[in-house]
C-alpha positions in Angstrom: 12.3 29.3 20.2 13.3 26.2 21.6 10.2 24.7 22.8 8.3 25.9 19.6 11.2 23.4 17.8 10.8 20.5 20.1 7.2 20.8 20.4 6.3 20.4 16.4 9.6 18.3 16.1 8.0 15.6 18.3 4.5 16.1 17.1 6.0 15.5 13.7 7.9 12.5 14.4 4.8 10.5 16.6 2.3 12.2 13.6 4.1 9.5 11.1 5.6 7.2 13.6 1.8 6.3 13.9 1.0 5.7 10.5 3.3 2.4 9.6 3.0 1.2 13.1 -0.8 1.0 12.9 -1.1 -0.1 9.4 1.5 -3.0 10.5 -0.7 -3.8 13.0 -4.0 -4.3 11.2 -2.7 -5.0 8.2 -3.6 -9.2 8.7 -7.2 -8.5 9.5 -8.1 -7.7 6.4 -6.4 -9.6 4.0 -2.6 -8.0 3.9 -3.7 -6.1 0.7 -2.3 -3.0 -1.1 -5.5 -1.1 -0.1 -5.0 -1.7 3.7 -2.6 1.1 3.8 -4.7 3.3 1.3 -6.9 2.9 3.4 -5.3 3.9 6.2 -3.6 7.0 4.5 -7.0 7.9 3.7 -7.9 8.3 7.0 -4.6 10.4 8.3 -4.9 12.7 5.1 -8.4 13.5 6.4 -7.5 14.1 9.8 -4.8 16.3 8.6 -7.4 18.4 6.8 -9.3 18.2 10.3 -6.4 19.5 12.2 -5.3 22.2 9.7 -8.8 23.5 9.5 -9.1 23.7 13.4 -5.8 25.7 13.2 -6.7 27.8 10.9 -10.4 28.8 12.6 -8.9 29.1 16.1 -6.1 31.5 14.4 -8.5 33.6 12.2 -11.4 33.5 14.8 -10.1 33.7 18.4 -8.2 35.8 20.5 -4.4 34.0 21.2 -5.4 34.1 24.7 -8.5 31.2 23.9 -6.8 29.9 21.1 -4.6 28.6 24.2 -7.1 27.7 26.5 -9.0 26.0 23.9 -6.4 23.8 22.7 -5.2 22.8 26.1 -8.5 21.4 26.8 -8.5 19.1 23.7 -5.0 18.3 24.8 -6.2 17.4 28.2 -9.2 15.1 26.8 -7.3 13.3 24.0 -5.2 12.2 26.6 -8.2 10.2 27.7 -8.1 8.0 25.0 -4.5 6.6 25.5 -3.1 3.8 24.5 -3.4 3.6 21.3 -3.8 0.2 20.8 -6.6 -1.8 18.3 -9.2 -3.9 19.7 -9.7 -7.0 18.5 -13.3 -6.4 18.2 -12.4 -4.7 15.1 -11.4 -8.3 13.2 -14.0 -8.7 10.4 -16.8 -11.4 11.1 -18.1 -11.6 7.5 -16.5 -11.1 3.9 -17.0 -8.1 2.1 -15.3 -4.4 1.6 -13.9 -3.6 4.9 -12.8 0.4 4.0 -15.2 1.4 6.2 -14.7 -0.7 8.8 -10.8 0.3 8.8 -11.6 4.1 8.7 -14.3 3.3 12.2 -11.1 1.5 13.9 -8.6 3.9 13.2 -11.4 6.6 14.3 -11.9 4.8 17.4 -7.9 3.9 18.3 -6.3 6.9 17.1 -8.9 9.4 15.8 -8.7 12.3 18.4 -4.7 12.2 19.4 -3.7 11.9 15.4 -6.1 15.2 14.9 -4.7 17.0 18.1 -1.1 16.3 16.3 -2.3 17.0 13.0 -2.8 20.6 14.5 0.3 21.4 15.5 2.6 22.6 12.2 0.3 25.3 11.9 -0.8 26.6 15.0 2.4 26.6 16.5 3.5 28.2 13.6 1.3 30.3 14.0 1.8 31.4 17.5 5.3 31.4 16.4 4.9 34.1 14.3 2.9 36.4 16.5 5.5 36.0 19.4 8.5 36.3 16.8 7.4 38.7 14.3 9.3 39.1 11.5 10.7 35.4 11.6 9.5 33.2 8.5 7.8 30.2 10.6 8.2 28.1 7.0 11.6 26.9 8.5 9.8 25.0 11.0 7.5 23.5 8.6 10.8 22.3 7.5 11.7 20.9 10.9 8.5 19.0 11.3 9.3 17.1 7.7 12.2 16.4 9.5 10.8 14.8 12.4 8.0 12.6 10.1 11.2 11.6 8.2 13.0 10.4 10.8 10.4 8.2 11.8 9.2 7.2 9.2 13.2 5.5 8.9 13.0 4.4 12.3 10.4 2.5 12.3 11.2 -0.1 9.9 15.4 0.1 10.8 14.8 0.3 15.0 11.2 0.0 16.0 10.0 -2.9 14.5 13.0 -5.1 15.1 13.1 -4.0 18.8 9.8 -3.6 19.9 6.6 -6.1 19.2 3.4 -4.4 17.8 1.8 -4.4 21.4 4.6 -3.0 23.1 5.1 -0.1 20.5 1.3 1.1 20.9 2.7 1.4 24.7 5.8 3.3 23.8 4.2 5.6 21.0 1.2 6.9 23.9 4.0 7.4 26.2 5.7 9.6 23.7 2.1 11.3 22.7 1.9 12.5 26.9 5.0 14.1 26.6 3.9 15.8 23.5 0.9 16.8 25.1 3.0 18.2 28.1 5.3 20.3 25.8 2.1 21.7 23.8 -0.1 22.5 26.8 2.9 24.7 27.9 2.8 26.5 25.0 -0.4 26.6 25.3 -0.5 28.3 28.5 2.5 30.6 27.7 0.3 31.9 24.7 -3.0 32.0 27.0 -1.2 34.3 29.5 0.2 36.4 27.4 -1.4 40.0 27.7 -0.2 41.1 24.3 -0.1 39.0 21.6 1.7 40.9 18.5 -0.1 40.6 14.9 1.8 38.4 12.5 4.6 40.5 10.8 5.5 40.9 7.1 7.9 38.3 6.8 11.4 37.8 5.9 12.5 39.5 2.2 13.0 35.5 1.2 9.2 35.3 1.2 7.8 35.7 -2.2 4.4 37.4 -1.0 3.0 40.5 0.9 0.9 39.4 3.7 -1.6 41.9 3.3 -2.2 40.7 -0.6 -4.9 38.0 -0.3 -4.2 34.9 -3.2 -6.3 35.0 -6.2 -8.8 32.5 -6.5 -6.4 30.6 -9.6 -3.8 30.5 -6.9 -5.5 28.8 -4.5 -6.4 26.3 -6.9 -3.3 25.6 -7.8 -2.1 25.2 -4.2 -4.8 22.4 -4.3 -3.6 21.1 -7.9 0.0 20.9 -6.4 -0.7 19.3 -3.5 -3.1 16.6 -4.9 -0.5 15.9 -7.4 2.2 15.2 -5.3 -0.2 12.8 -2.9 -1.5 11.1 -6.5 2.1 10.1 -7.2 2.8 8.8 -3.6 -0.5 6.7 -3.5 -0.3 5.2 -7.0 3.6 4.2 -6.5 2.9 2.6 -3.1 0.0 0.9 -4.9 2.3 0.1 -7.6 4.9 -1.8 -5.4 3.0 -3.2 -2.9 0.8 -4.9 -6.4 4.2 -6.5 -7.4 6.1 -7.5 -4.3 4.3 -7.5 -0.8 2.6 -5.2 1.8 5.2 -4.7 4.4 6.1 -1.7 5.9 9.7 -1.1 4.1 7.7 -0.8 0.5 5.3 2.0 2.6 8.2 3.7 4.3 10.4 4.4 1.3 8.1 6.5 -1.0 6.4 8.2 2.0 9.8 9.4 3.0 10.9 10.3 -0.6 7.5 12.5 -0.2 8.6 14.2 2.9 12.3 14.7 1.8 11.0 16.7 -1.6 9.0 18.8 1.4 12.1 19.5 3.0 14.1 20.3 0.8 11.4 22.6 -1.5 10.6 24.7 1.9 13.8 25.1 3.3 15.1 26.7 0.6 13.5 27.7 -2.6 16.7 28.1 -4.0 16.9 24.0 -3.3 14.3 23.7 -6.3 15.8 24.6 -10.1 12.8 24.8 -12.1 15.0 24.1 -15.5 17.1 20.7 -14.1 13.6 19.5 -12.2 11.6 20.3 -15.5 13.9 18.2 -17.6 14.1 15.3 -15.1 10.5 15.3 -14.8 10.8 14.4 -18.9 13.0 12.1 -18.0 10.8 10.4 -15.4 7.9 10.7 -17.6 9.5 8.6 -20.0 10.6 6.3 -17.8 7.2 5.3 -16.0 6.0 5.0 -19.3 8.8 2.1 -20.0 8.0 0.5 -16.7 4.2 -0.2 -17.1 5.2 -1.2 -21.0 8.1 -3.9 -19.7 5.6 -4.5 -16.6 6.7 -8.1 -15.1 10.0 -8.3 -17.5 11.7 -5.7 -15.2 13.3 -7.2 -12.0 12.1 -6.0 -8.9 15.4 -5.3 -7.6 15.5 -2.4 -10.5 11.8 -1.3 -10.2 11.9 -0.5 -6.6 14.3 2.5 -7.3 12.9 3.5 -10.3 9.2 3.7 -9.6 11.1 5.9 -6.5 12.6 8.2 -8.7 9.8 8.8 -10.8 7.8 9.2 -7.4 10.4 11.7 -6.4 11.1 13.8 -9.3 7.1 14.2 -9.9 6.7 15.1 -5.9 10.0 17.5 -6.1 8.3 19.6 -9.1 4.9 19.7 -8.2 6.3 21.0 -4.1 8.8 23.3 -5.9 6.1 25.0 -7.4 4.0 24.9 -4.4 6.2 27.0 -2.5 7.1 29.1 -5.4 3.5 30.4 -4.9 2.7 30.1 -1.3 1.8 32.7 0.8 3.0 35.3 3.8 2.9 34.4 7.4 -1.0 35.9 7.1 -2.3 33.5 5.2 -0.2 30.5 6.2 -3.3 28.7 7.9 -5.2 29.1 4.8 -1.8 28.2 2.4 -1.2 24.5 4.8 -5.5 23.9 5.1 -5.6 24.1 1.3 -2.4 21.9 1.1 -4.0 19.3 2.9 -6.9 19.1 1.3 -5.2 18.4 -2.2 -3.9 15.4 -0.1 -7.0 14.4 1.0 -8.7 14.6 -2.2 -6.3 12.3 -3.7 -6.6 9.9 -0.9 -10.5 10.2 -1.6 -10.2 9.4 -5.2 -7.6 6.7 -4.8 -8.8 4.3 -2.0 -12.7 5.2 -2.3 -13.6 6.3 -5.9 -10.9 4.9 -8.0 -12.1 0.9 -7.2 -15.7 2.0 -8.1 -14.5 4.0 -11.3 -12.5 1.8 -12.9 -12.1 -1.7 -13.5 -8.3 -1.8 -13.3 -5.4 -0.2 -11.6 -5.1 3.0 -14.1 -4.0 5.8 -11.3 -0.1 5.3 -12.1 -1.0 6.5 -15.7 -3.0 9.2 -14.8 -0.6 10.8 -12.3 2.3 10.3 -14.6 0.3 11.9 -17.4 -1.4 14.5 -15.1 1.8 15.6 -13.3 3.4 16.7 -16.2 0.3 18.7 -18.1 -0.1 20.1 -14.5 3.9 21.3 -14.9 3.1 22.5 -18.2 0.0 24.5 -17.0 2.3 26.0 -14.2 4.7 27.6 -16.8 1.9 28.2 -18.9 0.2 30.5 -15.9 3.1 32.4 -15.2 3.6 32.9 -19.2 0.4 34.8 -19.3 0.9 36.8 -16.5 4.6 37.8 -17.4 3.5 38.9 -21.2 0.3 41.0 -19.9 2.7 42.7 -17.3 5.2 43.1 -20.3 7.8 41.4 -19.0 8.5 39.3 -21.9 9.3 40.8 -25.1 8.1 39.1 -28.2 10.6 36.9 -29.3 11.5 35.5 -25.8 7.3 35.4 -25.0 7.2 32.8 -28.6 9.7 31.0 -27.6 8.3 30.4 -24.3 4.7 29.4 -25.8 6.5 27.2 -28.6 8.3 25.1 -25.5 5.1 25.2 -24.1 3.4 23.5 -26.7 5.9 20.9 -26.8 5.3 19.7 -23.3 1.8 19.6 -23.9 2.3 17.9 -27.0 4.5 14.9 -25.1 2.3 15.1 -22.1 -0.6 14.1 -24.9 1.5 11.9 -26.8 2.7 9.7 -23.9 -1.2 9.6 -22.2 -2.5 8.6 -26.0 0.3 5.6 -25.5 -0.5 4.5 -22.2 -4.5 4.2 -23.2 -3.3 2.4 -26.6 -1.8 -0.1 -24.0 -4.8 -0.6 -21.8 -6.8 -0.7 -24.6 -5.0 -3.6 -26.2 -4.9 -5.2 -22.6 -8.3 -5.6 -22.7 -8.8 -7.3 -25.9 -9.4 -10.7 -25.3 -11.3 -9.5 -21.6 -14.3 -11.7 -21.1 -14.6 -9.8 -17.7 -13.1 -7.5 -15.4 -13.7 -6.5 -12.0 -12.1 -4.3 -9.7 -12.3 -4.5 -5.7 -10.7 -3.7 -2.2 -8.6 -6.5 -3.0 -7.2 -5.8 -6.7 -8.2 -6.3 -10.2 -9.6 -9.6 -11.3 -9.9 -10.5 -15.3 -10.8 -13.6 -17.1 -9.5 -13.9 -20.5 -10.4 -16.4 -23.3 -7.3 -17.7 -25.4 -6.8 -19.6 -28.7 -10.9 -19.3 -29.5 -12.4 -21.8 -31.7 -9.4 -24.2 -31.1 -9.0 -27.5 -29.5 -7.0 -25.6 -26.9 -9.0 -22.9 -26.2 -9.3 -22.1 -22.8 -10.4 -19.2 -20.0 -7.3 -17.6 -17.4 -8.0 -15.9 -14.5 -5.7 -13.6 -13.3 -5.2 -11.4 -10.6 -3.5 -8.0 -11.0 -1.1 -9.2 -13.8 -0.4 -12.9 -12.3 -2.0 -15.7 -13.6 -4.3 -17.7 -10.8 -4.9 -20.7 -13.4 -7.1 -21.4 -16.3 -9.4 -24.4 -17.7 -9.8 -25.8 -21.4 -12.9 -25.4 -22.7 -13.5 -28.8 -24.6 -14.6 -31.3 -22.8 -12.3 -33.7 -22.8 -9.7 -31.5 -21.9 -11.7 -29.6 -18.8 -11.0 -32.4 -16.4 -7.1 -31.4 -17.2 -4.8 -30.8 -13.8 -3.4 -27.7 -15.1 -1.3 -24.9 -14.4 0.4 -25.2 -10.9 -1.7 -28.1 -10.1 -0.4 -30.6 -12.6 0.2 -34.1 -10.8 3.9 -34.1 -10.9 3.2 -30.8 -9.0 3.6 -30.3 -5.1 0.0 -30.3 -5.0 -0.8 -33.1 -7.2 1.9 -35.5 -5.3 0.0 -34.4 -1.4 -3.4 -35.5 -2.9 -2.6 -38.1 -5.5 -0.4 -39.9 -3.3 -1.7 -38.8 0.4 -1.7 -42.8 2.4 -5.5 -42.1 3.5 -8.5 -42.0 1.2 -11.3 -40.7 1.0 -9.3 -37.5 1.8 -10.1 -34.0 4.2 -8.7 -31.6 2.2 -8.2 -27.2 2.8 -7.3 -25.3 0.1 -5.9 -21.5 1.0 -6.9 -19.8 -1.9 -9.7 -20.6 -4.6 -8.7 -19.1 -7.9 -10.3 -20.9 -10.2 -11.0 -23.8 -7.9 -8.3 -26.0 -10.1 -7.2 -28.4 -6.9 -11.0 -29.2 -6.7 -10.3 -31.6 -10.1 -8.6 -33.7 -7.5 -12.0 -34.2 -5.3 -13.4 -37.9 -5.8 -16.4 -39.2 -4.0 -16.3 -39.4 -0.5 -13.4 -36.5 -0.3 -14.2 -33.1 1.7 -12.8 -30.2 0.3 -12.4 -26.7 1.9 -11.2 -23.3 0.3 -11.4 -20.1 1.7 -10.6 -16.9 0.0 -11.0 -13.2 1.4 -12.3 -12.0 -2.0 -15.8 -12.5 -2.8 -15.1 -11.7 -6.8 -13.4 -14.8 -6.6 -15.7 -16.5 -5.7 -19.0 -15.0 -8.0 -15.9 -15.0 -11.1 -15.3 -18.8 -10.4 -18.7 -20.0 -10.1 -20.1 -18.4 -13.4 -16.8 -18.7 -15.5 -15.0 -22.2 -13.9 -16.2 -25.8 -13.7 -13.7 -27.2 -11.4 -15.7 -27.2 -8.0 -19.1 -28.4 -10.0 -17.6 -30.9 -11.8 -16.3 -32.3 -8.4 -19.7 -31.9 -6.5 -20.7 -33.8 -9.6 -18.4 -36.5 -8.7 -20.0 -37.3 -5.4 -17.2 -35.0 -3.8 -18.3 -32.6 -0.9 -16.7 -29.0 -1.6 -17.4 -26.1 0.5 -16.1 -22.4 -0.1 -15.3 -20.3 2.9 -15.1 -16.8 2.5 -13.1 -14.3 4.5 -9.8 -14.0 5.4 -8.7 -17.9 5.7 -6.5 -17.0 9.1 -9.3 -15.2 10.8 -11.7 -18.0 9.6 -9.6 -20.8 10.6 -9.0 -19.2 14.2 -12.7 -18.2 14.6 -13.3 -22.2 13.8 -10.7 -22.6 16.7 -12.4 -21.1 18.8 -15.6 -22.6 18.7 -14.4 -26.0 18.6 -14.4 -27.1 14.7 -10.9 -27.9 14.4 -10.9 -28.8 10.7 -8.7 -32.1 11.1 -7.2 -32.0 7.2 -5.0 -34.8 6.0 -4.1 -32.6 3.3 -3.9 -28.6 3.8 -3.1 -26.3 0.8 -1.5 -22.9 1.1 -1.9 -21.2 -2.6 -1.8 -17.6 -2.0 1.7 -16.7 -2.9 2.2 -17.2 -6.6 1.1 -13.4 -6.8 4.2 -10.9 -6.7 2.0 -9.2 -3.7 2.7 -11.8 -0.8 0.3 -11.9 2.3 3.2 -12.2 4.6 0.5 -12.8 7.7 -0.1 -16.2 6.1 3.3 -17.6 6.1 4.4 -16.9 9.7 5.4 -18.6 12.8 1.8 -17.9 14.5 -0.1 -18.7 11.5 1.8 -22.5 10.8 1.2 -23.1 14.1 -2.4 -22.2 13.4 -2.6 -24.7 10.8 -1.2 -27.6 12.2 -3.8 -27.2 14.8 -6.4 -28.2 11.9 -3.9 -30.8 10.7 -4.3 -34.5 11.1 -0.8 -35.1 13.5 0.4 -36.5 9.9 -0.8 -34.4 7.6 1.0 -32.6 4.7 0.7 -28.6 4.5 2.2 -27.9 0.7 2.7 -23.7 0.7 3.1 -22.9 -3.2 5.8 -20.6 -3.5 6.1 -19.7 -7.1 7.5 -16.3 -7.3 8.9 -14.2 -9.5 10.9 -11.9 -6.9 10.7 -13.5 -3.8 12.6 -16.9 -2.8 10.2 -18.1 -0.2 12.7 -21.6 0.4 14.6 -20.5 3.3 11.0 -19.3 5.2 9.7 -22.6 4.5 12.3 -24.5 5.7 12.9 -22.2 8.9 9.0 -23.2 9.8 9.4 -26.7 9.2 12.1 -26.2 11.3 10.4 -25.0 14.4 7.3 -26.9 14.2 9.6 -29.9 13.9 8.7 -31.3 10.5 10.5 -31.9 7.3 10.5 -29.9 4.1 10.5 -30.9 0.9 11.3 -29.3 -2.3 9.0 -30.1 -5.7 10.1 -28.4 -8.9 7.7 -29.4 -11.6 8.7 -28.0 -15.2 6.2 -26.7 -17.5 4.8 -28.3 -20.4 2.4 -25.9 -22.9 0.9 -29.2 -24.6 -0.9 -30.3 -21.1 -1.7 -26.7 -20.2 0.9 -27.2 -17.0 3.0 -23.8 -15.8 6.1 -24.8 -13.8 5.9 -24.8 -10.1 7.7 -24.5 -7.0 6.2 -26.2 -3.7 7.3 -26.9 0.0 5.5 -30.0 1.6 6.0 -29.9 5.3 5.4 -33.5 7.1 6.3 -36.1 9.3 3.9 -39.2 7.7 6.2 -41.7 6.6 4.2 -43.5 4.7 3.8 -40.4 2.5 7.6 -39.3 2.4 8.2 -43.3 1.8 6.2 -43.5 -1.2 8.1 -44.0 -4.3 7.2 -41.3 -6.9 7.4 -38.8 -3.8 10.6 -40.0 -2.9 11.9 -39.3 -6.5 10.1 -35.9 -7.2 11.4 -34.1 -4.1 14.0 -33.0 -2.2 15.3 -31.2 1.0 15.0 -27.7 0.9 17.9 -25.5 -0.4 20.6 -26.2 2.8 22.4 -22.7 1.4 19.5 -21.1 1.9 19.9 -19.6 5.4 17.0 -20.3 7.2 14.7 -16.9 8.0 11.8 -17.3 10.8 8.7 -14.9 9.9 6.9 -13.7 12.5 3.8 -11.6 13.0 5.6 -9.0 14.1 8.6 -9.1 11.9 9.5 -10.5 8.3 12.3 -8.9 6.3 11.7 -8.8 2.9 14.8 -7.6 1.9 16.9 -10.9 2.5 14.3 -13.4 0.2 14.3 -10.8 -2.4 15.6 -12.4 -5.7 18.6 -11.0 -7.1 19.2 -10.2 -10.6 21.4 -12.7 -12.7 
C-alpha cells in the first residue's frame, strides 16, 4: 500500500510541479502573454488524455504481467530524454502566432516524461485494485490532488525564490528518476506476479455496480462535467492574467482552487451538499456577472478573490456531480480517460479555437452562463429518471420541474444580459481583431465633431488615439503630451537630429515627435498592431512625410534587441522608450535586471530610457528606481495631469539617466522629481519578480 501511495504521490507532485516551472521559463520568448500558459495547459491537458488512454488500453487489453513489462520499458526510455530543460533554439526568429511553435517545444523538452507521469493515477490505480480487491482506489485519486496541490504552492512560495529557472529543470529530472525508480518497481512487482486478482466490487461508498456498464448519456456527462470545470479554470486565468500580469502566482491560485474542489469532491462525496453548492453557484453566477459589468471600476485587490470564488464554486459543482455519477473500480480507466478529455476539449476550444471564433475575449460569459444551465440539466436528468422509476410523487415531481424552470430561466436571463453588454460594447467598433496576443479594437468617438477622433485599445486599456481633423492630427496626445515623460526625453533631449527606440507601437503616437533627420525605431510582438496602425493611424506617415526615417520592428522587442546584439547592430539610441506597461497585463520580462541591462547596451552612454508606468493596479516606482539603482543612473519621476480639451490622459513616467545637460535643463528640472524614497526599492529579475508587493492597495 505504501509504495502505491508514494509512487502516484510523487508522480502527482512533479506532474504539476512541471507545469508553472516551464511556463515560467518560456514565458519571455513569446511575448509574456495570457495565451503562453494556455498554451501550455493545452499541451499537458492533451498529454493527460495521452496517458489516461494508454492506461486504460494496457488495463483493458493486456495481461497485468505485460502491462508491467510494457510500462517499465517506456519508464526506462523516457529517462533518455532527461533534463528537462528548453533549448534556446526554440526563441522565435520571426513574428507571428507562435502556438505551435510552444506545443513542438514543450513536445520536445517534456513530451514523453509528462505522458509517462500523466499515466500513473490510473494505472496504478488500477493495479491497486487488482492486488487489493475490494479497496476503493478513488482515495488515491485523492492523494495524487494532493501531491499536484502541494506543488503547485511550492513552487511560487519555495521553488522559485530558492532555485533559478536552470537549476530547477536540474532538480525537477532528479526528482522524475526517482519517480521512475519507484514505478518501475511496481512495475516489476506487478510483472512477476503469477496471479493477478480481477478488480473487485468496490466498497458500499461506491455509488455503481461494476459489472453495470454507463449509459451512453452518462458518459456524456462525465465529459460535460469535466469540460466545465477546465472552461472555468481557463477563462479565469485568462481573466486575471488580461488585468494584472502573467506571473506564475495568478496561474498557481486558480489551478490549485481546481485541484482542491477535486479533493475534496472525491474524498468524500459527503464533502459535496448539492443544496448549499447549488445556491452558491447562484450566488457566484450573479456575481461574475457584476464583475465583467463594473470591469476596470473594481480594484484588483478585490477581483483576484472574487473571480476565485466564482472559479471555485463553478469547479466544486460541476466535480460534485462528477463523482456523484462516476463509475466502479471496472470502469475507472474509462471514467478518468473520459475525464480528461472534457479537459482537453476545453483546452482545445480555449487556446486554439476561441481566438479564431471570436473577436473578443467572450469565454468568461460563456462558462459562467454554461455552468449553470449545465447544473440545471444535471438536476433535470436525474428529475426524469426519478419520476419514470416513481420515485417522485406528483406534487414533490412539480415542484421539482417548477425550481427547474427557474434556473433555466436565470441561467437565460443572465446570458441574455451579458450579450446585451457585448453588444453595446461594440457599438461605436470600427474594427476588431482577436489574436495570440489579445483583443485589439479601434473605436471612433464624438463623429461629425471638431473633436472627433479614433482609440485603439487593447483588451479594455486604451493604447492612444488621434483627431481626425486636420489641424488637430498632428496633436501629442494621450500619454505622449509634451509635459509628459516622453515628450520632456524627445523635446528636450541635448542632441538633435535624434536616434530614437520606441518599445511598443500602439498607434505610433511618439512618432509625431520625429523631425527630419531623426531615426525612429518601434518594435511590437503583435503584428495586428502593426496592419491596425497603418490602415487606421497617421502618426508614423505623417513623420516619414516630414523627412523623418521611421522603421517598425516586429517581434518580441527583447529577443529583437538581443538578436541585434549579437550580430553586431547595437542600436546606439539617444533616446529609448519603454511603452508596454500602461496595460493592466504587465510583461514583467521587459522590466528586469537582465533586460535594462540589455538596453543600455543600445543606449548612447548618456542616453535617457523613459519606462511608462501608468497603471491602474501596479505601482511600478519602487522597480524603476531599484534599476536605476543598479545600473547606476538616476530616476526621475514625471506626473503629467490630464487635460480632455488637448486630448492628453494623465501619465506616470521614470526617466533613467546620467546626461547632465538633460537633467540640467530648466523645464526638466521643474517637471520631475526623484522617485518615491518610501517606496522600498524591489529588484526584478528574470527569474523572480513578486507582484504581490507593487500591487496597489485599495484607499
Amino acid at each position: 500500500m505504501g509504495l502505491y501511495a508514494v509512487t502516484i504521490f510523487l508522480s502527482a507532485f512533479l506532474l504539476f510541479g512541471v507545469q508553472p516551472m516551464l511556463g515560467r521559463y518560456i514565458l519571455p520568448w513569446y511575448g509574456g502573454t495570457p495565451a503562453v500558459w494556455t498554451t501550455c495547459m493545452l499541451f499537458f491537458q492533451v498529454c493527460l488524455v495521452g496517458g489516461y488512454f494508454y492506461s486504460h488500453g494496457l488495463i483493458s487489453r493486456l495481461s497485468a504481467r505485460n502491462q508491467g513489462r510494457v510500462h517499465l520499458a517506456v519508464l526506462i526510455v523516457s529517462l533518455l530524454l532527461l533534463p528537462v530543460t528548453p533549448s534556446v533554439s526554440w526563441k522565435p526568429v520571426v513574428a507571428g502566432d507562435p502556438t505551435l511553435r510552444i506545443l513542438l517545444l514543450l513536445a520536445s523538452t517534456v513530451g514523453l516524461p509528462y505522458l509517462v507521469l500523466s499515466t500513473t493515477g490510473p494505472l496504478v490505480q488500477g493495479w491497486f485494485a487488482r492486488t487489493y480487491p475490494g479497496r476503493s482506489p478513488y482515495r488515491l485519486y485523492s492523494l495524487s490532488n494532493i501531491g499536484s496541490l502541494l506543488a503547485l504552492i511550492t513552487y511560487p512560495l519555495v521553488t522559485e525564490r530558492l532555485l533559478r529557472l536552470n537549476p530547477q529543470t536540474y532538480v525537477w529530472s532528479a526528482g522524475y528518476a526517482l519517480f521512475a525508480v519507484l514505478c518501475g518497481t511496481l512495475a516489476v512487482l506487478v510483472s512477476r506476479s503469477a496471479e493477478c486478482a480481477e478488480p473487485a466490487t468496490e466498497s458500499a461508498a461506491a455509488p455503481a455496480d461494476d459489472e453495470t456498464r454507463p449509459s451512453p448519456v452518462t458518459i456524456l456527462f462525465w465529459l460535460l462535467l469535466s469540460a466545465c470545470g477546465s472552461w472555468l479554470l481557463l477563462a479565469t486565468t485568462n481573466q486575471l492574467c488580461q488585468d494584472v500580469a502573467v506571473v506564475p502566482f495568478l496561474w498557481v491560485a486558480p489551478l490549485s482552487l481546481y485541484l482542491i474542489s477535486f479533493i475534496i469532491c472525491f474524498d468524500k462525496e459527503q464533502w459535496y451538499h448539492r443544496g448549499v453548492y447549488g445556491t452558491l453557484l447562484a450566488v457566484a453566477l450573479l456575481l461574475g456577472t457584476y464583475l465583467l459589468h463594473r470591469g476596470l471600476k473594481v480594484n484588483i485587490v478585490y477581483q483576484i478573490p472574487a473571480y476565485c470564488f466564482v472559479m471555485f464554486v463553478g469547479c466544486m459543482s460541476a466535480h460534485g456531480e462528477l463523482v456523484r455519477l462516476r463509475p466502479g473500480a471496472r470502469h475507472l480507466t474509462l471514467f478518468y480517460l473520459m475525464v480528461s478529455v472534457g479537459g482537453a476539449l476545453s483546452g482545445i476550444a480555449i487556446a486554439l479555437l476561441a481566438p479564431r471564433w471570436f473577436s473578443g475575449f467572450y469565454e468568461y460569459q460563456i462558462g459562467l452562463v454554461g455552468g449553470w444551465l449545465l447544473f440545471t440539466a444535471v438536476l433535470a436528468r436525474e428529475t426524469h429518471l426519478r419520476m419514470a422509476a416513481g420515485d417522485l410523487p406528483g406534487k414533490d415531481g412539480f415542484m421539482r420541474v417548477a425550481f427547474l424552470s427557474a434556473c433555466a430561466l436565470l441561467g437565460s436571463t443572465v446570458g441574455y444580459y451579458l450579450y446585451g453588454e457585448v453588444r453595446d460594447d461594440d457599438a461605436d467598433v470600427l474594427a476588431q481583431k482577436r489574436n495570440f496576443y489579445g483583443v485589439l479594437r479601434v473605436s471612433e468617438y464624438d463623429k461629425g465633431k471638431e473633436a472627433a477622433k479614433l482609440s485603439l485599445r487593447h483588451g479594455r486599456i486604451l493604447h492612444g488615439f488621434q483627431f481626425e481633423a486636420a489641424k488637430r492630427r498632428a496633436w501629442r496626445t494621450s500619454y505622449y503630451s509634451s509635459g509628459s515623460g516622453a515628450g520632456l526625453a524627445l523635446e528636450h533631449f541635448p542632441t538633435q537630429p535624434k536616434r530614437v527606440g520606441v518599445i511598443g507601437l500602439g498607434t505610433g503616437a511618439l512618432a509625431a515627435y520625429a523631425e527630419a533627420g531623426d531615426s525612429f525605431v518601434f518594435y511590437d510582438i503583435n503584428p495586428d498592431v502593426v496592419q491596425i496602425t497603418s490602415r487606421y493611424f497617421t502618426y508614423v506617415q505623417d513623420a516619414q512625410a516630414r523627412g523623418a526615417q521611421v522603421r517598425i520592428d516586429q517581434g518580441d522587442a527583447r529577443i529583437t534587441m538581443e538578436q541585434q546584439l549579437a550580430s553586431g547592430q547595437a542600436q546606439q539610441f539617444d533616446v529609448l522608450l519603454v511603452d508596454a506597461f500602461s496595460g493592466d497585463a504587465v510583461p514583467v520580462h521587459l522590466l528586469t535586471r537582465e533586460c535594462i541591462e540589455l538596453y543600455w547596451k543600445h543606449l548612447k552612454p548618456d542616453g535617457v530610457l523613459a519606462i511608462h508606468i501608468s497603471n491602474r493596479y501596479i505601482n511600478l516606482r519602487p522597480v524603476c528606481r531599484a534599476l536605476g539603482d543598479s545600473c547606476g543612473r538616476q530616476a526621475l519621476l514625471i506626473r503629467n495631469d490630464g487635460d480632455d480639451a488637448t486630448g492628453v490622459v494623465m501619465s506616470d513616467w521614470v526617466l533613467l539617466t546620467n546626461n547632465r545637460w538633460f537633467t540640467a535643463d530648466g523645464k526638466v528640472r521643474e517637471s520631475t522629481t526623484a522617485c518615491d524614497n518610501t517606496d522600498k526599492p524591489l529588484v526584478w529579475t528574470d527569474d523572480f519578480s513578486n507582484l504581490y508587493s507593487v500591487l496597489k492597495r485599495p484607499r
